[in-house]
C-alpha positions in Angstrom: 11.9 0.1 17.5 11.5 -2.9 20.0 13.8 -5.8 20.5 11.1 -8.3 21.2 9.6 -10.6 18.6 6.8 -13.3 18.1 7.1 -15.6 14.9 9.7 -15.0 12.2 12.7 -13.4 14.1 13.5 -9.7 14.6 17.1 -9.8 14.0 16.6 -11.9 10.8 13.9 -9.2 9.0 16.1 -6.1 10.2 19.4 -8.4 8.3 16.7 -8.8 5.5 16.4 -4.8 5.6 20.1 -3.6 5.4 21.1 -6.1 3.1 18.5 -4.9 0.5 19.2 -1.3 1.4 22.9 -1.8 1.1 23.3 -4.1 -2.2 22.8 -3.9 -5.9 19.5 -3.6 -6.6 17.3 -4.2 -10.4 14.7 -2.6 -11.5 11.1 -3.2 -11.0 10.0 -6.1 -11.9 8.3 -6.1 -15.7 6.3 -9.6 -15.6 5.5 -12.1 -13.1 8.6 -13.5 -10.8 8.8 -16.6 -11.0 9.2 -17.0 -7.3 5.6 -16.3 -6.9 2.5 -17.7 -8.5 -0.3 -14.9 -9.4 -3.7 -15.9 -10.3 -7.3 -14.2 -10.1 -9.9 -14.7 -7.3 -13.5 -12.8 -7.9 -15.6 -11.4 -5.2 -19.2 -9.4 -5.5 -18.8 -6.1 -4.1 -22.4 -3.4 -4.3 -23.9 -6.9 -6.2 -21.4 -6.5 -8.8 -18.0 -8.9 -9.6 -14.8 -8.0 -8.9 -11.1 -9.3 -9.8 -8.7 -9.6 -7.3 -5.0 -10.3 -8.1 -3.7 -12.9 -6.0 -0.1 -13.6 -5.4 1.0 -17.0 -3.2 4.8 -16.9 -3.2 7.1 -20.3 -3.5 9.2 -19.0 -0.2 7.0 -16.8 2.1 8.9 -14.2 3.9 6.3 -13.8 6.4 3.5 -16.6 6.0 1.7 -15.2 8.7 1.2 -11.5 6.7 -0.9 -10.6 4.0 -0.5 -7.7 1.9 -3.1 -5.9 0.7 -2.8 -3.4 -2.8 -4.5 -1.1 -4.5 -3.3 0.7 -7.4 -3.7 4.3 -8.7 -6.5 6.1 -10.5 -5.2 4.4 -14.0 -6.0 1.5 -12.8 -4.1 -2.1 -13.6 -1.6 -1.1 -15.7 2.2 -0.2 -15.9 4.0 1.0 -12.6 0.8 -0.1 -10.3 1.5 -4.0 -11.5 5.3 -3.7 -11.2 5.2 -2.7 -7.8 2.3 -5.4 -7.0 4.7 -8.1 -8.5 7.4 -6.5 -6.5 5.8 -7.4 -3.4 5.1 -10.9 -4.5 8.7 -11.5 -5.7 9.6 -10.4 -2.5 7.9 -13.1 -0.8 4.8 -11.7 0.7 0.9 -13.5 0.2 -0.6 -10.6 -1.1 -3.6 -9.3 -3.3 -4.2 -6.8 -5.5 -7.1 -4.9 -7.2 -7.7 -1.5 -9.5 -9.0 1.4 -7.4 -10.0 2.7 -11.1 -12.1 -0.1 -11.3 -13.5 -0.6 -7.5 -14.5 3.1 -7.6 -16.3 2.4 -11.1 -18.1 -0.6 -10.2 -19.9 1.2 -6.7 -20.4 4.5 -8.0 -22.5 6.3 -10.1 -20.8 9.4 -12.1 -19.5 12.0 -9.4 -20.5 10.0 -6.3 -18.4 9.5 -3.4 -17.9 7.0 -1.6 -17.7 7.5 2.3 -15.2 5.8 4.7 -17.5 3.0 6.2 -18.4 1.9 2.6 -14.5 1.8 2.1 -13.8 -0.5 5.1 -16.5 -3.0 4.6 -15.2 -3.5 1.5 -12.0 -3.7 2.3 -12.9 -6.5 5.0 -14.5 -8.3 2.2 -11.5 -8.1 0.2 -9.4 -9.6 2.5 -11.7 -12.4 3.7 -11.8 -13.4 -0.1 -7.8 -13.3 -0.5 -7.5 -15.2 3.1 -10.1 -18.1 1.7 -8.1 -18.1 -2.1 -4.3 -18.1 -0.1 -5.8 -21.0 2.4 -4.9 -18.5 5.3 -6.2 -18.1 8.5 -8.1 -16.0 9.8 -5.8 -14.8 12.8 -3.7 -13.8 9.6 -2.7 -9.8 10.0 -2.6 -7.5 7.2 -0.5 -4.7 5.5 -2.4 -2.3 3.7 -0.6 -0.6 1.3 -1.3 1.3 -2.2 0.4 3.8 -4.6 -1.4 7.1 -5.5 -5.1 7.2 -4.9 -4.8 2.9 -3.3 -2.3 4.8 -1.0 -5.1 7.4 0.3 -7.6 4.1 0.5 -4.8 2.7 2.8 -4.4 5.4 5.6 -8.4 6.5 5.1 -9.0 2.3 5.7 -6.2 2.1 8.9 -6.9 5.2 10.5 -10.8 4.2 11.1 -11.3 2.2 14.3 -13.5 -0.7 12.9 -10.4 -1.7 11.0 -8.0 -2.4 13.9 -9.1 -5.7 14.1 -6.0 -7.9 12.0 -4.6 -4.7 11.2 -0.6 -5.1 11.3 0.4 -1.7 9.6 0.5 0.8 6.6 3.0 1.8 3.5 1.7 4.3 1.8 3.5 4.9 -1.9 2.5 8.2 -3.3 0.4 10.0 -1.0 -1.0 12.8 -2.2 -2.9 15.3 0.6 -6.1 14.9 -0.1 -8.7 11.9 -1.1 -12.3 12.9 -2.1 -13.1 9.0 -2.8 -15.0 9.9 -6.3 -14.3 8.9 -9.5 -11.8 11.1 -11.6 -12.2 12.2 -14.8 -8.8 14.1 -15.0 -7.0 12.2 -18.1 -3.8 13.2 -16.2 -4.9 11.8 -13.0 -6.3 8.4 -14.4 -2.7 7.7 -16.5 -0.9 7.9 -12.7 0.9 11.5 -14.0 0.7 15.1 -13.2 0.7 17.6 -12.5 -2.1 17.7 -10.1 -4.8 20.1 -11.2 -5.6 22.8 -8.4 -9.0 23.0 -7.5 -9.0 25.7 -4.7 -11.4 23.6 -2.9 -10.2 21.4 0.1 -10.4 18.0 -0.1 -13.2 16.0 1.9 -10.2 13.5 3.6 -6.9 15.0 4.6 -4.7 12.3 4.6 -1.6 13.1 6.6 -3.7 14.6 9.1 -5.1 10.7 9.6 -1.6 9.5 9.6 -1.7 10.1 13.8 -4.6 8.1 13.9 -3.4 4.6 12.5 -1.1 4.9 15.6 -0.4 2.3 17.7 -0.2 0.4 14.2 3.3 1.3 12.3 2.7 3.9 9.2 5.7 4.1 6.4 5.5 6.8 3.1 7.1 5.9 0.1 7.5 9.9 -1.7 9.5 10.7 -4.9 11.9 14.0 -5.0 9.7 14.9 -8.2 6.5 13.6 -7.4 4.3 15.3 -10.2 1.5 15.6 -7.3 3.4 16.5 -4.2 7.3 16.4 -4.1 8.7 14.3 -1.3 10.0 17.5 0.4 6.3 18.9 0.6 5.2 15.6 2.0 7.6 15.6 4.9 6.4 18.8 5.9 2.6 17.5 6.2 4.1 14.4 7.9 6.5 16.1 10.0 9.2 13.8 11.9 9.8 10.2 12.8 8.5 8.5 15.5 8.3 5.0 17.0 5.0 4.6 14.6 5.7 6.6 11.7 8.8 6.5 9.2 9.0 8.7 6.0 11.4 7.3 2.6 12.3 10.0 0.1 13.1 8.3 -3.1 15.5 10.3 -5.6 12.9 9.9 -9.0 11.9 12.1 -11.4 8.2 11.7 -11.1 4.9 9.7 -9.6 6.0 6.7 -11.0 9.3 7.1 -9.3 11.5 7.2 -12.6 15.1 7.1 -12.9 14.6 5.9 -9.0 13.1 2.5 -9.5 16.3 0.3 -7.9 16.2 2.8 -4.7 12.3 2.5 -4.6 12.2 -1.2 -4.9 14.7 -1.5 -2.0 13.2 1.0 0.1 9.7 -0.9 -0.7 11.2 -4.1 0.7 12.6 -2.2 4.0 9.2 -0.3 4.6 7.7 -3.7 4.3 10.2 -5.4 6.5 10.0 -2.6 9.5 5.7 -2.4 9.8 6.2 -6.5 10.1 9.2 -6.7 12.7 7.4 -3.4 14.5 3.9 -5.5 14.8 5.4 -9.0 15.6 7.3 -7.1 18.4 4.6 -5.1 19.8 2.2 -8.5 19.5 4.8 -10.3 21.7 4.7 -7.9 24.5 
């Protein structure tokens, strides 16, 4: 990791970083924090309206960051909004939004989306949370997402026309493929497993586009028990550490990273904290 910094102090966010992994640590938060004030912006996406979650915290960690969300095939519910308000609580602008829903809303039944489509949207999203937070736009962005909002993360980052405000990735539950098409699994869309085999190969291999987000900084968030691929499987696909690229095994029982939530909520916060010391460094050189 570099030394140099631009903005909020290195040596402050890597203090921020052991402290959280070193001290008690609660549970996922289970309704708003009141350090943070969340309200809804709406945007048209394929002519059609669309809620965004919007989170504008009392104490910015970073005021210069915005973090962007996505949740999992169940859509706005449960785990996906603890961890959203988990970022906001931890002081980061951020919004959020139901990849249940944005699939829903642009697809007909068993359509796919395609990669472009993905990015413009995603461009769109964020120009709509800048304008609701009162940001800039020089503001750079985290993309981050747990289960399929993981996949739209790395899919998003790894293609070249989103490089532009790009700060990093942390992806929370990555599974190994993405097909971008609406599931109809009732497993898959309540964010629990075990993944049903197909024997066909998906369209997107996400680890393999892990290289590509590079020189951007990529983090994955993986449970011991993940339902869909076990952390230990994941490391394998991701293979070692680099400067770019860090990997967080989480000791849970499942997707949802139960029984783990106090280690995944501090990891969270140090994932977060490295991908905005790592970009603030490299933007200073």
């Amino acid at each position: 990791m570099r030394v140099a910094s631009a903005g909020l102090p290195f040596v402050a966010l890597v203090t921020v970083a052991l402290s959280v992994s070193c001290a008690p640590l609660g549970g996922i938060h289970t309704e708003p924090p009141p350090s943070a004030r969340i309200f809804s912006a709406r945007l048209t996406l394929e002519g059609k309206p669309f809620d965004l979650h919007v989170a504008s915290p009392s104490r910015p960690i970073a005021p210069d960051v915005l973090v962007l969300y996505a949740s999992g095939d169940g859509g706005w519910f449960g785990s996906a909004v603890d961890m959203f308000q988990q970022i906001a609580g931890d002081g980061y602008y951020a919004v959020g939004f139901s990849s249940r829903t944005f699939l829903n809303l642009q697809r007909r039944a068993g359509e796919a989306a395609t990669v472009d489509r993905l990015v413009d949207d995603y461009q769109r999203i964020i120009a709509q949370a800048r304008l609701a937070l009162a940001m800039p736009a020089s503001t750079r962005t985290v993309l981050t997402g747990w289960s399929r909002g993981a996949a739209f993360a790395v899919l998003v980052a790894s293609d070249v026309r989103a490089r532009a405000g790009l700060l990093g990735v942390v992806a929370i539950g990555l599974d190994q493929g993405e097909d971008l098409k609406q599931s109809t699994d009732p497993a898959a869309t309540a964010d629990d497993g075990p993944r049903v085999a197909t024997g066909r190969r998906s369209p997107f291999e996400t680890y393999r586009r892990i290289p590509s987000i590079a020189p951007f900084p990529c983090a994955v968030i993986q449970a011991t028990h993940d339902n869909y691929l076990p952390a230990a499987d994941a490391r394998r696909l991701f293979g070692a550490d680099s400067e770019t690229r860090r990997f967080f095994s989480v000791d849970a029982r499942n997707h949802r990273f139960s029984g783990g939530e106090s280690q995944f909520n501090g990891t969270l916060r140090l994932a977060l904290a490295w991908i905005v010391s790592y970009g603030r460094a490299e933007a200073s050189l």
